[in-house]
N, C-alpha and C positions, 0 to 999 in steps of 0.2 A: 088251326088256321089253314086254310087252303092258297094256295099258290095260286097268282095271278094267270089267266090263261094267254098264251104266248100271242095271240092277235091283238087279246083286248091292249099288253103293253106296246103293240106295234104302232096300234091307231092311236094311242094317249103319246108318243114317244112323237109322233108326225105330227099331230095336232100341238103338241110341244112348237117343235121344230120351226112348224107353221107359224106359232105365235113368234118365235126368236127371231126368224128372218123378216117379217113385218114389221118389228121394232126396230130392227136396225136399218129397213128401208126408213121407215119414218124418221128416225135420226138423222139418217144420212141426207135424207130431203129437205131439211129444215134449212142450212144455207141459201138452197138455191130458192127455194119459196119466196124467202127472203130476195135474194136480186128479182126477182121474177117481178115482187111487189114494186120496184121501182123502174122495171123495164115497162111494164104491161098491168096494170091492177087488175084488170080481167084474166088472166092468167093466172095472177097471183091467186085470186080470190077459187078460182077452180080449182088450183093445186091445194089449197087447203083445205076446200069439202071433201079433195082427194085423201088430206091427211086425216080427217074423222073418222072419213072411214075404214081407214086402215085402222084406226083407233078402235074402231065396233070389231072390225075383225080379230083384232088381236086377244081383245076381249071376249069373242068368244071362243074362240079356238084356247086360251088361258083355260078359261070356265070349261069347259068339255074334256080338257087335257084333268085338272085338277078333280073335276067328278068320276073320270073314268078309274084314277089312280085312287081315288078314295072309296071308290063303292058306290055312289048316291046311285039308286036305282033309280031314279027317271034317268039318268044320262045315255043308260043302253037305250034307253026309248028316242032320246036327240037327236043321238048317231044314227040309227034308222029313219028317221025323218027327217034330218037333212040328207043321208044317202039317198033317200025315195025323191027328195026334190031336185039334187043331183042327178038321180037316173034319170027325170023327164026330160031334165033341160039338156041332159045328154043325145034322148032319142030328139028332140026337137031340132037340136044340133045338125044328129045323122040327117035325119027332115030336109034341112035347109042345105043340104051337101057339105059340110065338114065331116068328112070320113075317120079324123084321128078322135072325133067322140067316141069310137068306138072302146080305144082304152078305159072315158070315164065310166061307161056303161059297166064294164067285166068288172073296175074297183070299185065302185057303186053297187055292184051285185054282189061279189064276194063279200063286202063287209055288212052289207044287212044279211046273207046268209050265213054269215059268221053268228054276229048276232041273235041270231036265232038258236045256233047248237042250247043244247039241255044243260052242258057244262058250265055255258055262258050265263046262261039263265040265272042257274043253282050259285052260280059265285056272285051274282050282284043281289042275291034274294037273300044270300044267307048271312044275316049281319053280326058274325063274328070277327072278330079284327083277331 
């Protein structure tokens, strides 16, 4: 059995992370949703398409977290094509003058050219447990 490579658990550990603190936002949003609904229903009602989609999110950052730590070979392929749609809307970012895109650009590169190593390859291809 080959040892998991030190990025792939970086980006499955964030993507973790990522889902944990969306879940306790949603949690923790759930009172105020609630008064929101008797201040304002139109508030109310956008705070809660807000909460679905925290929901999609969670779910997928869950799903990428638990394919990356299990092997499933398309997941290296997810990660790189969410990074690739990440890197556009980072240059589009730079584009329109937000200058701190710049960060998403280098983490968006970095991990599809992680992704890429032969190491990385050879561990999601090789399906020994």
């Amino acid at each position: 059995m080959q040892k998991i490579p030190t990025g792939v658990t970086i980006i499955g550990t964030l993507h973790s992370i990522g889902a944990i603190f969306l879940l306790i936002h949603v949690i923790i949003s759930i009172p105020f949703i609630i008064v929101l609904f008797f201040e304002d229903s139109g508030l109310g009602f956008l705070a809660t398409f807000d909460t679905i989609w925290n929901w999609i999110l969670i779910s997928i950052h869950a799903t990428i977290a638990g394919a990356l730590f299990s092997r499933k070979k398309w997941s290296r392929n997810l990660v790189m094509i969410i990074s690739a749609i990440g890197l556009i809307f980072s240059v589009v970012d730079i584009l329109s003058g937000n200058m701190f895109a710049i960060f998403s650009i280098i983490i968006n590169g970095v991990v599809i050219g992680y992704m890429k190593k032969p190491h990385v390859k050879q561990w999601f291809n090789d399906g020994t447990f």
